[in-house]
C-alpha positions as CSV (number, residue, x, y, z in Angstrom):
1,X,141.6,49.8,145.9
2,X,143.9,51.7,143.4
3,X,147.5,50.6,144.6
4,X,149.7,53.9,144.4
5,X,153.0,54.0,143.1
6,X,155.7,53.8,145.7
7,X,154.3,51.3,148.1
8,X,155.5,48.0,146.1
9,X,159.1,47.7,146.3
10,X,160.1,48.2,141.9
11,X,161.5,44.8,141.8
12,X,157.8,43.4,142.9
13,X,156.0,45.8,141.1
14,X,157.7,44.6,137.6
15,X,156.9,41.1,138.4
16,X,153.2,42.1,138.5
17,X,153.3,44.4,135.4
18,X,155.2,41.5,133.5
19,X,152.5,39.0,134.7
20,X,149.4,41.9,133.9
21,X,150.8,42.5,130.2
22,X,151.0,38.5,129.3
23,X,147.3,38.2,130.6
24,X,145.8,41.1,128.5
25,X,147.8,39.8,125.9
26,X,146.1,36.3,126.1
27,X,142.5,37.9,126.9
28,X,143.1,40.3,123.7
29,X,143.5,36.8,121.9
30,X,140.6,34.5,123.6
31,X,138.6,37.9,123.1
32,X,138.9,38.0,119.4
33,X,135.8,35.8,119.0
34,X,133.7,35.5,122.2
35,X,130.9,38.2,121.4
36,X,128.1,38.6,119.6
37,X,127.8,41.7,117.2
38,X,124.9,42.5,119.5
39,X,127.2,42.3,122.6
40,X,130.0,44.9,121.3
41,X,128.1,48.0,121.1
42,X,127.3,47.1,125.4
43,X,131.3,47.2,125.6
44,X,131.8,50.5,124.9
45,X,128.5,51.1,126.7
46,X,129.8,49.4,129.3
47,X,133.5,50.4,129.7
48,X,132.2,54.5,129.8
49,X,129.6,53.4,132.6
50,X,132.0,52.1,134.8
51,X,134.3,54.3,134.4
52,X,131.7,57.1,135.4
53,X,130.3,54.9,138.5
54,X,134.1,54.4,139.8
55,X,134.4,58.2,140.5
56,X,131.7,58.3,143.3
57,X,132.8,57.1,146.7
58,X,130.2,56.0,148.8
59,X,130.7,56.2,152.8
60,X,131.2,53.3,155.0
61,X,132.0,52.5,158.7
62,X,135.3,53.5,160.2
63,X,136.0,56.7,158.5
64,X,136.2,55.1,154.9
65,X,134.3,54.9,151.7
66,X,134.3,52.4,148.8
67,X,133.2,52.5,145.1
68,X,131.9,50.3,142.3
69,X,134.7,48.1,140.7
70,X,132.2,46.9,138.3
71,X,134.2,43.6,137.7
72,X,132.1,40.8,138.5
73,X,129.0,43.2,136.3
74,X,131.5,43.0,133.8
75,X,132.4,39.6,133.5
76,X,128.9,38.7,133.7
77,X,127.9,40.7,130.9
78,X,130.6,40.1,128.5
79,X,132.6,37.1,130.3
80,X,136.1,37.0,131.7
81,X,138.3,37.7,128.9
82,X,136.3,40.8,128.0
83,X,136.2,42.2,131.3
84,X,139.5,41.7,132.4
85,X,140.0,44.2,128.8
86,X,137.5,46.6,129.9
87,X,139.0,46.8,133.8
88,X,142.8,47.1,132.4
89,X,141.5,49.9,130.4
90,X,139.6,51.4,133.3
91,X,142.4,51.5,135.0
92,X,144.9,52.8,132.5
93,X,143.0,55.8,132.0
94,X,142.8,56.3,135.5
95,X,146.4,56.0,136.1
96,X,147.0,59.1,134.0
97,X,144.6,61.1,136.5
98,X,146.7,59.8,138.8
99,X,144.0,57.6,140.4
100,X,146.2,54.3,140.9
101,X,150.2,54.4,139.8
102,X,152.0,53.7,136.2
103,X,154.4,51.3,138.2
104,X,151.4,49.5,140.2
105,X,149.5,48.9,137.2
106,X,150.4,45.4,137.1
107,X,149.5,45.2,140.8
108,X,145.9,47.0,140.2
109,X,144.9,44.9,136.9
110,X,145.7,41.6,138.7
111,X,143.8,42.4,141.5
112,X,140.9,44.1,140.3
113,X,140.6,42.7,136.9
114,X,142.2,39.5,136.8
115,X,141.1,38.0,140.2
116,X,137.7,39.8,140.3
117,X,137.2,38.2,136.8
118,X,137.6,35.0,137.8
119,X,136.6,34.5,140.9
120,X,133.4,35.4,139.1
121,X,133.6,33.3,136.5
122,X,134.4,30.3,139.3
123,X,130.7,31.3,140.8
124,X,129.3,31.0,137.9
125,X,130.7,27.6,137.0
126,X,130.1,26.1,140.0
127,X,126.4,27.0,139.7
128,X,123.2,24.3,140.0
129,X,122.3,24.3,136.1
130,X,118.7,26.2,137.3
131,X,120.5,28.7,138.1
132,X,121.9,29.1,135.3
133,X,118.6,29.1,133.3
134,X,116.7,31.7,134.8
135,X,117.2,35.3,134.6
136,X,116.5,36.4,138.1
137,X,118.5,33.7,139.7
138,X,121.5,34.4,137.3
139,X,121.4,38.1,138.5
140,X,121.1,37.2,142.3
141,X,124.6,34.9,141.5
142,X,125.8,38.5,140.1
143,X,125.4,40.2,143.3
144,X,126.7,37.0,145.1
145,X,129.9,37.1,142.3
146,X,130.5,40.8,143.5
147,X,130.6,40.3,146.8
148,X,133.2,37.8,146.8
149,X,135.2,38.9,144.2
150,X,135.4,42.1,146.0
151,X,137.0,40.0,149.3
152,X,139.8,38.2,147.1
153,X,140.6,41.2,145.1
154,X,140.9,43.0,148.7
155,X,142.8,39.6,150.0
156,X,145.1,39.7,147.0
157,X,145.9,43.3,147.6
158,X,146.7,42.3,151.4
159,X,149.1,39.2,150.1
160,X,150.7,42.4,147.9
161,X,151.2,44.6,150.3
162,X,152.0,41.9,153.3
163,X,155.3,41.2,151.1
164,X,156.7,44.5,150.6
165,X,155.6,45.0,154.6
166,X,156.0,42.4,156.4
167,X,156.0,43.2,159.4
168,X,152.6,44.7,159.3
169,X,150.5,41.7,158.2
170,X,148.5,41.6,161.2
171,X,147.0,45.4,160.5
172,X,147.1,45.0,156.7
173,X,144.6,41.6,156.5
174,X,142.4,43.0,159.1
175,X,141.5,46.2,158.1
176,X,141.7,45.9,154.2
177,X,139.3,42.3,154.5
178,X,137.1,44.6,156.9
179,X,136.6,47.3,155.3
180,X,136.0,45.6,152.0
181,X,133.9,42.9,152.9
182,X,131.4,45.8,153.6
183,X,132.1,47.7,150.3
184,X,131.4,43.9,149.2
185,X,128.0,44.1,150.3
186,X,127.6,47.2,148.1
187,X,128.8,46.3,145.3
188,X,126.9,43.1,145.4
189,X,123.8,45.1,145.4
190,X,124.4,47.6,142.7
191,X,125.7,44.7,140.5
192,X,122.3,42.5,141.0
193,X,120.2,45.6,140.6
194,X,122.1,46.5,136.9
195,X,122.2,43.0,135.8
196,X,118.3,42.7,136.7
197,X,117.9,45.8,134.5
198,X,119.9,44.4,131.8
199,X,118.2,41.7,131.2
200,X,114.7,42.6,132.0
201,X,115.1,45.5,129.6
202,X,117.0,43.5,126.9
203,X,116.3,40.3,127.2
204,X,118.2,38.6,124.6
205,X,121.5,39.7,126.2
206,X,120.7,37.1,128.9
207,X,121.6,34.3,125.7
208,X,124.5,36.5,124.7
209,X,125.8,36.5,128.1
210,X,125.6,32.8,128.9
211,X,127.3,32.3,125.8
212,X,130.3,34.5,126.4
213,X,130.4,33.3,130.5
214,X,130.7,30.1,129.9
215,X,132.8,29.7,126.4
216,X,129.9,28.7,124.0
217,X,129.7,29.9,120.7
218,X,126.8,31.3,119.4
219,X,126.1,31.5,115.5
220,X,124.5,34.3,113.8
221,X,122.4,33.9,111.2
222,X,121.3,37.0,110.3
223,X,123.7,40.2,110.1
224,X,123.0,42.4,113.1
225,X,123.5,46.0,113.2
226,X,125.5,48.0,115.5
227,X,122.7,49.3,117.8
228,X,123.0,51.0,121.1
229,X,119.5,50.5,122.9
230,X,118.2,53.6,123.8
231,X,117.7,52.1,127.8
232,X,122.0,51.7,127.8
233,X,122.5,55.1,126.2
234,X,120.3,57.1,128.6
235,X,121.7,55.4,131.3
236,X,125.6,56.1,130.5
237,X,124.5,59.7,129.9
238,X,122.8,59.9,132.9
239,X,125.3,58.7,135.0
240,X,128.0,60.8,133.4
241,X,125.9,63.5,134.5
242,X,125.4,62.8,137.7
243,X,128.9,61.6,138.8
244,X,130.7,64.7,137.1
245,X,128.6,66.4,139.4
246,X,128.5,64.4,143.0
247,X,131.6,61.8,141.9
248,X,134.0,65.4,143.4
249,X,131.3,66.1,145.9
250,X,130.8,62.7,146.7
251,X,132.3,60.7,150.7
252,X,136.2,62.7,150.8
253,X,136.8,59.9,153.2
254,X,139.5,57.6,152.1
255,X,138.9,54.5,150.1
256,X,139.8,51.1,151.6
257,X,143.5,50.7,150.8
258,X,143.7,54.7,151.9
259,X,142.3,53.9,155.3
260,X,144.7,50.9,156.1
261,X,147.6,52.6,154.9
262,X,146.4,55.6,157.5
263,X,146.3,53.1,160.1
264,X,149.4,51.4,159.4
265,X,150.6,55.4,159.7
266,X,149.8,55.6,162.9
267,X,151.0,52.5,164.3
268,X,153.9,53.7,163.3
269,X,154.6,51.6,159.9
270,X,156.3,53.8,157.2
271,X,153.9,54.5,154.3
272,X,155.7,56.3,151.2
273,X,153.0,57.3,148.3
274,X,154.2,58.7,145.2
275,X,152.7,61.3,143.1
276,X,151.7,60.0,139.6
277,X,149.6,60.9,136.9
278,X,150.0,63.2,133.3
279,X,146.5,65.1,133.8
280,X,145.5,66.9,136.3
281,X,142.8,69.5,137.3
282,X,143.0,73.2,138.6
283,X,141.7,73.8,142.1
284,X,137.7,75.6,142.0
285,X,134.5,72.9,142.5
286,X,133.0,74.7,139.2
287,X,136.4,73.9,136.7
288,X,136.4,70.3,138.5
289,X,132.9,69.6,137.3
290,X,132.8,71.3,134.0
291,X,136.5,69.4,133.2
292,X,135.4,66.1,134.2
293,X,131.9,66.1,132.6
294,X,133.9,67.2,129.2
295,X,136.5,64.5,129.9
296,X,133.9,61.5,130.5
297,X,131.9,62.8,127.1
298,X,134.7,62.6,124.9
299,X,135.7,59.1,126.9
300,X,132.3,58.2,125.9
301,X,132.5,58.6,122.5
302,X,136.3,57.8,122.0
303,X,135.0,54.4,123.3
304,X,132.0,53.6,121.7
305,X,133.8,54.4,118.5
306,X,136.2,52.1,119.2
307,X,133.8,49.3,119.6
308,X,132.1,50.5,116.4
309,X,135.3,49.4,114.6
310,X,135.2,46.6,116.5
311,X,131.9,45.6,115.0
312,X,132.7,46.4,111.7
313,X,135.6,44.4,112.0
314,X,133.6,41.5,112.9
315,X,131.2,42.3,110.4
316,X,133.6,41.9,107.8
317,X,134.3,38.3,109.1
318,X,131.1,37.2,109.0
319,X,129.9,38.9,105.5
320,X,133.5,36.9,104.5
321,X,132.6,33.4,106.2
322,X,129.0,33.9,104.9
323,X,130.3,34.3,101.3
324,X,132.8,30.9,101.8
325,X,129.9,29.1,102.7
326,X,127.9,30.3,99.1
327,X,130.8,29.3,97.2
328,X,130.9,26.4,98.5
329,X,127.5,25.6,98.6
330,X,128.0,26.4,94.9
């Protein structure tokens, strides 16, 4: 669902970047306090994951193919605010490999970070309490969260492209709710099964993630340390591995968006698609694999460093606030 530079007439496509960049800007500033110190080691965790599972296109009907967005995952894991920051930063990175434009950034983090966010959070709200108590139920309303997020991320992509072609609107909302109502159903699934996981293998980020879902704050007692279970790191490295290999052997058919805009092709409706991206990779399936598994490692370690400082950001807030209270106390 990466929108390419050159469909979105520039004036439109500003508007979007404009409204994109004041949204990050206000989740960078509702996100300076939501997590745990448990939770910001799964970030990084999280963000290289995704990243990795976005690379392999699955097939599906009609000649297309579809991918995990990992939004509504996100957002359950971390909350809204988070996730929109780990989607935006997705999909800058993917921009420079030319997956998704510079221009149609704002276009891509609105839609897939913004909307998918909260339309999940909007699930999750509007929850029976039970749900919202029991593990099991809370990753069923995951899947459930995936699904339709997936369907107003694809229907605000349709509203997108409906203005800068009008006259197509017909073919645009049929094909791209279509075909993404089924990638919906995948996504769904995958997103249950890994929040299932999650929590069954670390239950305590069940708490940590109520807490950041629906705006609670949680104190910490003790000081936690930055730990990366050894379930989560096994699983990023595995997947690394596997999608550097199958993510350029994986479905060539086109994604979603790719498949309407062939259609709208031959109904003969203009479609001009601009080349973007700084990085690129030399033809040959053996320099594809070997480049991309050395790109998603250093990804991976650029980004769980980050969080690191992160945490020890946030560990030097609470050793602070921990030593006001003492005085005080004094």
């Amino acid at each position: 669902m990466h929108m390419p530079d050159g469909i979105l007439p520039i004036g439109q496509a500003i508007v979007y970047l404009v409204i994109a960049v004041i949204m990050i800007l206000v989740a960078i500033w509702q996100s300076r306090s939501r997590l745990t110190m448990k939770q910001i080691p799964l970030v990084g965790v999280l963000a290289a994951g995704l990243f990795a599972a976005q690379m392999f296109n699955f097939p599906v009907p009609f000649g297309s193919s579809g991918h995990l967005i990992g939004t509504a995952l996100a957002t359950t894991l971390v909350g809204p605010w988070v996730g929109i920051l780990i989607i935006s930063s997705i999909l800058i990175v993917q921009a420079m490999f030319g997956d998704g434009g510079f221009l149609a950034y704002g276009a891509n983090v609105i839609n897939m970070a913004i909307i998918g966010a909260f339309t999940t959070y909007a699930i999750y709200y509007f929850l029976p309490d039970k749900w919202k108590e029991d593990r099991k139920k809370f990753a069923i309303a995951a899947g459930i969260a995936a699904f339709f997020s997936t369907i107003c991320m694809a229907l605000f992509a349709s509203i997108e492209l409906t203005l800068a072609q009008s006259a197509a609107a017909g073919l645009i909302f049929s094909w791209m709710l279509i075909l993404h109502s089924i990638i919906g159903v995948a996504e769904g699934l995958i997103t249950f099964a890994i929040v299932f996981f999650v929590f069954r293998a670390e239950p305590s980020l069940f708490e940590d993630a109520r807490s950041a879902l629906f705006f609670t704050k949680r104190t910490e007692e003790a000081e936690p340390k930055f730990r990366i279970p050894i379930w989560a790191g096994i699983a990023t490295f595995a997947s690394f591995a596997v999608m550097s290999i199958f993510g350029i052997v994986a479905s060539s058919n086109p994604d979603g968006l790719e498949k309407t805009f062939e259609v709208l092709s031959e109904n003969g409706i203009d479609v001009t698609v601009l080349e973007s991206g700084i990085f690129g990779f030399p033809e040959g399936l053996g320099w594809d694999i070997l480049a991309m598994a050395i790109v998603m490692i250093i990804l991976f370690f650029v980004l769980i460093g980050f969080s690191y400082l992160l945490y020890r950001f946030r560990l030097y807030k609470f050793k602070k606030g921990q030593k006001a209270v003492q005085e005080k106390g004094e």
